[in-house]
C-alpha positions in Angstrom: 43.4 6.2 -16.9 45.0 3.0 -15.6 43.8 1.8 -12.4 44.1 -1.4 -9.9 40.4 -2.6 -10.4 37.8 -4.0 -8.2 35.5 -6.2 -9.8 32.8 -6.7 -7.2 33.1 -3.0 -6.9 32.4 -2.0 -10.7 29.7 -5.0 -10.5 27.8 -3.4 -7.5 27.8 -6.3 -5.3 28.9 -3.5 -2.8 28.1 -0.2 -2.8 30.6 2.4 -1.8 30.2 5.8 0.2 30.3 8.0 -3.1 27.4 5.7 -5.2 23.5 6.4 -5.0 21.8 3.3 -5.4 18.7 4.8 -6.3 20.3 5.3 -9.7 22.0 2.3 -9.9 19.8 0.9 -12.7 21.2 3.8 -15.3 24.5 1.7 -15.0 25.6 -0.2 -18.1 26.8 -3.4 -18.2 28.7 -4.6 -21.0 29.9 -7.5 -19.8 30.8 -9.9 -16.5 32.2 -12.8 -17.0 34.3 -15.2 -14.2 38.2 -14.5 -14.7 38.7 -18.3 -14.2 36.4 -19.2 -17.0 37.9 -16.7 -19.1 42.0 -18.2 -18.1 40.8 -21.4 -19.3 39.4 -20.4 -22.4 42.7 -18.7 -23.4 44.9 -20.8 -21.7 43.9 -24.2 -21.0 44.9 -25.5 -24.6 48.6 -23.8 -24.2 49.2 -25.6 -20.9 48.2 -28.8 -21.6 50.7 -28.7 -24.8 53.7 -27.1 -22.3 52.9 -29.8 -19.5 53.7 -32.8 -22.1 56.6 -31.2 -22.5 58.3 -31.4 -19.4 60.5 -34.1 -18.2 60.1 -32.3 -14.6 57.3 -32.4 -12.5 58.2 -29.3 -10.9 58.2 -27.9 -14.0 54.7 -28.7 -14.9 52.3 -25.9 -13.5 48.5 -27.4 -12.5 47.0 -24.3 -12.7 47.9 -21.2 -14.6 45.2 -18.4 -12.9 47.1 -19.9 -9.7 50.6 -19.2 -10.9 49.5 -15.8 -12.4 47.9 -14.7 -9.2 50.6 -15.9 -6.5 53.4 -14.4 -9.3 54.9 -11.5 -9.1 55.8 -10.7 -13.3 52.9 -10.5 -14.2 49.0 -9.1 -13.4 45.8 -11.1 -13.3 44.5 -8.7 -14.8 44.5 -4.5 -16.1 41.5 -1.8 -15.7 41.3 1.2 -17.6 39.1 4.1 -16.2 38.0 6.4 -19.0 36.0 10.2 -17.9 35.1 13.0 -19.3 34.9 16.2 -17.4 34.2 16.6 -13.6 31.0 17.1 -11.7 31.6 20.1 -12.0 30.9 20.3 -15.9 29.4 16.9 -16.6 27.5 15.7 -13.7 25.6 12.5 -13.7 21.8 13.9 -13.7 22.6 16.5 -16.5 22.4 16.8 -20.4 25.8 17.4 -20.3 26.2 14.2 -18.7 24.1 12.1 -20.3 26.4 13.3 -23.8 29.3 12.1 -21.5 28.0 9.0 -21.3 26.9 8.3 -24.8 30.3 9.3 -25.8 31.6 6.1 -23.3 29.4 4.3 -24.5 30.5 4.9 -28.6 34.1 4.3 -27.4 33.7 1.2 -25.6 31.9 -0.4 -28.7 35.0 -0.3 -30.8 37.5 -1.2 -27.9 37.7 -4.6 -28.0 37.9 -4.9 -32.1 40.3 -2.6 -31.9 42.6 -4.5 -29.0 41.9 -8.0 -29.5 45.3 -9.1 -27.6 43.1 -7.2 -24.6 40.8 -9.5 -23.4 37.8 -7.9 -21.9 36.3 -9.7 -19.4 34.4 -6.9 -17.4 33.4 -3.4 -18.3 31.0 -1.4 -16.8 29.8 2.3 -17.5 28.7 4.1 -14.1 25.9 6.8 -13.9 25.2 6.2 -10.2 28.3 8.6 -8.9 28.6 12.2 -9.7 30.5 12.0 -12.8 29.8 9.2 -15.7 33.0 7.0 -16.1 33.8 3.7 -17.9 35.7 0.8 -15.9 37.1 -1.6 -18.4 38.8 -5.0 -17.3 41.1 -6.8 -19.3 43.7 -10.0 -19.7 46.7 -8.9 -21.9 47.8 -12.2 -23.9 50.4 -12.9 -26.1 50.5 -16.0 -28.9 52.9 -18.0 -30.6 55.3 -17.5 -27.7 58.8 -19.1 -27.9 59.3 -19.6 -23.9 56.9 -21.0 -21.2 53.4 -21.5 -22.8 52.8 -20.7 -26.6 49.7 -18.2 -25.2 50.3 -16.5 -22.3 49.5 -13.7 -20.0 52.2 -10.7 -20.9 51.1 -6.9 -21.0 54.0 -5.5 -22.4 54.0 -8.7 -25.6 50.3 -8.1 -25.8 51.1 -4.2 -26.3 53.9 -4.9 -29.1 51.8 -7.1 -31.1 49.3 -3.9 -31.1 52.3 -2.1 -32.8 53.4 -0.2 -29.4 57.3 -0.8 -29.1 58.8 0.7 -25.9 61.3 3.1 -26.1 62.7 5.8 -23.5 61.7 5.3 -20.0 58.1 7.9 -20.3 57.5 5.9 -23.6 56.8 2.3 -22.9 54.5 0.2 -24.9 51.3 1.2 -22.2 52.3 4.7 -21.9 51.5 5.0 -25.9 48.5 2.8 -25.8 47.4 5.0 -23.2 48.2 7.8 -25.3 46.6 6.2 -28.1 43.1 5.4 -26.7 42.9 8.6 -25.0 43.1 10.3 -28.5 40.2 7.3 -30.2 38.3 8.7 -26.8 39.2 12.2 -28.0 38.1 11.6 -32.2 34.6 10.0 -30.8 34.4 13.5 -28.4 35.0 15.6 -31.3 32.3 13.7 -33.6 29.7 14.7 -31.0 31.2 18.5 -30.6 33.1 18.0 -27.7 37.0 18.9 -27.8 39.1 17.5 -25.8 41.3 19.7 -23.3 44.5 18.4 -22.6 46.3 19.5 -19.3 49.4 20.1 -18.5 51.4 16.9 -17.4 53.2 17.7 -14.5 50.0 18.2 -12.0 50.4 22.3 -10.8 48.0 20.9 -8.3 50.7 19.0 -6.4 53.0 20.4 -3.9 56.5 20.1 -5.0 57.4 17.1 -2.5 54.0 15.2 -3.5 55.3 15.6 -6.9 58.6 14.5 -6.8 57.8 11.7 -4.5 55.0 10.4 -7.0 57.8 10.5 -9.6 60.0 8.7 -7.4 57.0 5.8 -6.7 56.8 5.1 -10.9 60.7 5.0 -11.3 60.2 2.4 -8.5 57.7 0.5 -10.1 59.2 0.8 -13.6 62.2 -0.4 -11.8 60.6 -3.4 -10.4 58.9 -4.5 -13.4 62.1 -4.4 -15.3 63.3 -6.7 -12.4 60.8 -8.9 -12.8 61.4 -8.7 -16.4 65.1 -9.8 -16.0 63.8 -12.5 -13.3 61.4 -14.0 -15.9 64.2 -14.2 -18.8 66.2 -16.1 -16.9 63.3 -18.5 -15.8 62.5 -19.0 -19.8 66.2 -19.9 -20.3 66.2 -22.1 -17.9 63.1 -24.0 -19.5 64.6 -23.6 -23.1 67.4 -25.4 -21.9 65.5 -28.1 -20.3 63.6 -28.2 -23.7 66.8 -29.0 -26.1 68.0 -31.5 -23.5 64.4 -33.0 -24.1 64.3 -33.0 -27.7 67.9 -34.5 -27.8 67.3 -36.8 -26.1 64.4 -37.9 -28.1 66.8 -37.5 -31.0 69.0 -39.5 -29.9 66.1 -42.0 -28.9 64.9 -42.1 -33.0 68.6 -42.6 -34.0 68.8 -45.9 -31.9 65.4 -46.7 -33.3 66.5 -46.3 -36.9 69.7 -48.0 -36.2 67.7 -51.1 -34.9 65.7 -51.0 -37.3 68.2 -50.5 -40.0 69.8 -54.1 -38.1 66.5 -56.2 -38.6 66.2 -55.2 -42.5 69.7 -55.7 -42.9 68.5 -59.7 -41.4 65.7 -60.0 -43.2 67.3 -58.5 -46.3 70.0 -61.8 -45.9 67.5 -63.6 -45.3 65.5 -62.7 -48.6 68.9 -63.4 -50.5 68.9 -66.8 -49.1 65.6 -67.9 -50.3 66.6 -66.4 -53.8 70.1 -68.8 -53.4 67.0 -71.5 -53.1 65.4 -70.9 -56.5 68.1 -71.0 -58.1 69.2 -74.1 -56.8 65.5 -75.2 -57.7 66.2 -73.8 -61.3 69.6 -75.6 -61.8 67.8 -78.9 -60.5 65.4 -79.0 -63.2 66.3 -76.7 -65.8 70.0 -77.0 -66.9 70.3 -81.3 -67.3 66.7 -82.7 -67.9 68.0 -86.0 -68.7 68.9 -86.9 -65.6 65.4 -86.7 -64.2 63.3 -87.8 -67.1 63.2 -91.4 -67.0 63.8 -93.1 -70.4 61.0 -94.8 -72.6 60.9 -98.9 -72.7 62.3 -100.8 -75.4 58.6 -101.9 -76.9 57.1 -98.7 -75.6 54.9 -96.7 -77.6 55.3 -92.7 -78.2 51.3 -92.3 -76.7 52.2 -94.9 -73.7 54.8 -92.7 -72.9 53.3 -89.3 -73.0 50.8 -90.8 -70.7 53.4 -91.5 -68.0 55.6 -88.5 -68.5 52.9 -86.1 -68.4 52.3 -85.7 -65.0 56.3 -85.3 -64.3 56.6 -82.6 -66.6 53.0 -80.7 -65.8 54.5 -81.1 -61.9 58.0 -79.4 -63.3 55.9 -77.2 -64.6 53.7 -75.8 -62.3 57.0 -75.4 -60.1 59.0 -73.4 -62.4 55.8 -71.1 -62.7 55.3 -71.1 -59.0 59.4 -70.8 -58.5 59.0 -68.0 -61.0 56.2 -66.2 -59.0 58.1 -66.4 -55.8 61.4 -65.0 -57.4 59.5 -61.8 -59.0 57.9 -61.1 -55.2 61.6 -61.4 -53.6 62.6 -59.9 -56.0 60.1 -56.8 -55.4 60.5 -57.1 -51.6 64.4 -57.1 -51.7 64.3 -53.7 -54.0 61.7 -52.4 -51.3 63.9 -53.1 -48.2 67.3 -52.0 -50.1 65.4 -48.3 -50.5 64.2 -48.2 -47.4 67.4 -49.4 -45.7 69.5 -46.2 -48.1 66.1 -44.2 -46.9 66.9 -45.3 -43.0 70.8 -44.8 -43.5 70.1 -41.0 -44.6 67.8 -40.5 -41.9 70.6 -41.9 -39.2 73.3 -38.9 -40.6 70.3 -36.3 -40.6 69.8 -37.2 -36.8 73.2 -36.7 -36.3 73.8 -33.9 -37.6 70.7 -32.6 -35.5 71.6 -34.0 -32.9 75.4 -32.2 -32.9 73.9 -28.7 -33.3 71.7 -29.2 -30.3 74.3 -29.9 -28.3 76.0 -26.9 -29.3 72.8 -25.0 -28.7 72.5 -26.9 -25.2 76.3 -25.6 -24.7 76.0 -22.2 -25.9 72.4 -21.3 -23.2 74.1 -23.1 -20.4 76.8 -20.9 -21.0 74.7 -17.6 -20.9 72.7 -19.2 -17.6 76.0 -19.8 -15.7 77.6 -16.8 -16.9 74.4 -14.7 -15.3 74.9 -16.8 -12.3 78.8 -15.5 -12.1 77.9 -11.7 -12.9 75.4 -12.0 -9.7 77.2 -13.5 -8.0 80.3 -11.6 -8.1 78.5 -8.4 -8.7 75.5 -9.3 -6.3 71.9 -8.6 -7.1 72.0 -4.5 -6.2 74.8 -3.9 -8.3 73.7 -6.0 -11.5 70.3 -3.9 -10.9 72.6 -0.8 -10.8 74.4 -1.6 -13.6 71.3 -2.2 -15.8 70.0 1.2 -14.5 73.5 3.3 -15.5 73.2 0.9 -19.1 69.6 2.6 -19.9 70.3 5.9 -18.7 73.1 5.7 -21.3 70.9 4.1 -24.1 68.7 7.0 -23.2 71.0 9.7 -23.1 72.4 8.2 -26.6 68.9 8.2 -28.5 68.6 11.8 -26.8 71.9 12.8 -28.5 70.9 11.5 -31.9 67.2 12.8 -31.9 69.0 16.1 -31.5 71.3 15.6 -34.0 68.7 15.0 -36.6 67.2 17.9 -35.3 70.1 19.7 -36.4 70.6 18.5 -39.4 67.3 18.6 -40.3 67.2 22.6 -39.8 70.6 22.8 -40.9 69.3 21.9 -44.5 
């Protein structure tokens, strides 16, 4: 079902030895879109947020279709190849094939609402070779990703968030999917009277030797991928660690922020006190002893004639008071202000600090699991931490064997 993929193959830019042009206009295409458009429009957003991230430069990555295609963890991309019958039983130019190829043609219509972590780029249903068959291209993609970019290309993630969760070596995450569409394929056969025929896994057809060297060739590649699983944890580590000693140090940047800050309110927060020292000075001028700054009456000096000249004294002491007044109620506002903010700035210092304590752990404890990795390779070397891995799944395996069959047992036992 699962196939390498040729695009300008499955697009008939080319035409290959077993295709007949002359029928080349029965073919459907679905869609063809440019893989690079289609990395950008899932991508481009993630990798602008990781590169303003790093601190590094060689950690920053210019181009993520690049550093998927020159990788080796993961694919650009994954084609399924879906079929029904042989030449034999559903040629191209018959009835029976033309049912063949409405049945494709039903099931590719629900694919991509039914996989939307599968982004289909390409798909193309063939009726110019001797059997119909659908080629569908995808990009797996994972979101909300904790290491690397927050959307990224991953198969096996994409899978999981589908509700596929590997488990024994023969049931991985694609191995079900597989299993799964293969069985939508089959329900859409079934509405149209078909019934699917299931053969026997283990290929009769092979010679014994082919066999066994096939099964040899996917405990290879299972093997590898599992390497390059291994491989890729230890690169996200790596950047995780990189990210805490970002953030604290931008931690430790907002505590010397607060605590200047904290400084200059502490000044201006004196300063506010002195300015209140002057009102009251201002008040005990001319409130407390009014006689000795109202100037007497004359001897022969009439009550109106004095009025007259003390007026504009005391409407001048007046209009000071009020505007002394005014002044002390705004300090008096301000200084309340900056004393909550400074309590407000003060809890915000031991709240960074506290942060910034159990980041260091954090920092401590992943350096601790990188250089320990380091040490098992390097005492071990890279075969035997690979072998070791191997005999730790076999066992896993052999376990989960053990206690399927002993709720088997206890299951009939009852």
């Amino acid at each position: 079902m699962t196939g390498k993929g040729s695009l300008n193959h499955n697009s008939r830019k080319f035409h290959a030895k077993n295709t007949d042009p002359n029928r080349t206009h029965w073919n459907v295409e679905y869609c063809n879109e440019d893989i690079k458009d289609v990395y950008h429009e899932l991508f481009d957003d993630a990798l602008k947020r990781y590169n303003d991230k790093q601190t590094r430069k060689d950690r920053k990555i210019d181009d993520y279709y690049e550093k998927i295609r020159s990788g080796k963890q993961e694919k650009l991309f994954h084609e399924v190849i879906l079929q029904i019958g042989d030449k034999d039983n559903m040629g191209s130019e018959t009835m029976e094939g033309q049912l063949a190829a409405k049945i494709l043609d039903e099931y590719m219509k629900g694919f991509q609402e039914r996989n939307p972590t599968l982004r289909v780029f390409a798909a193309h249903l063939h009726l110019d070779e001797a059997t119909p068959h659908l080629h569908i291209d995808f990009i797996p993609y994972v979101t909300g990703s904790k290491r690397g970019l927050d959307t990224r290309v991953s198969l096996k993630q994409a899978l999981s968030s589908l509700g596929f969760k590997g488990g024994s070596r023969s049931e991985t995450e694609l191995n079900q999917w597989v299993q799964s569409e293969k069985e939508k394929l089959a329900m859409v056969m079934r509405e149209n009277e078909i019934e699917w025929e299931q053969k026997g896994t283990h290929e009769p057809h092979l010679s014994v030797l082919d066999y066994k060297k096939k099964v040899r060739e996917q405990e290879v590649e299972e093997l590898t991928e599992h390497k390059n699983l291994l491989e890729h944890d230890l690169h996200d580590i790596s950047e995780c660690v990189d990210e805490i000693q970002k953030e604290k140090e931008q931690v430790e940047k907002e505590r010397d922020a607060v605590i200047k800050k904290t400084e200059v309110l502490e000044k201006r927060f004196s300063a506010l006190n002195s300015k209140a020292g002057l009102v009251d000075s201002h008040a005990r001028e001319y409130g407390y002893y009014p006689e000795e700054w109202l100037p007497e009456a004359g001897t022969l000096e009439s009550a109106k004639s004095y009025r007259k000249r003390i007026f504009p004294l005391v409407k001048k002491v007046a209009n000071m008071i009020q505007a002394l007044y005014s002044k002390y109620l705004e300090l008096k506002s301000k200084n309340q202000k900056l004393s909550d903010r400074n309590l407000d700035l003060e809890n915000r210092v031991d709240r960074l600090r506290e942060e910034v304590s159990v980041i260091k752990k954090e920092n401590v404890a992943l350096l601790n699991v990188s250089y320990d990795m380091d040490r098992v390779v390097a005492v071990l070397g890279k075969n035997k931490v690979k072998e070791a891995i191997e005999v730790a799944k076999h066992l896993e395996q052999a376990n989960a064997k053990q206690n399927i069959k002993k709720k088997r047992i206890d299951r009939d036992g009852r």
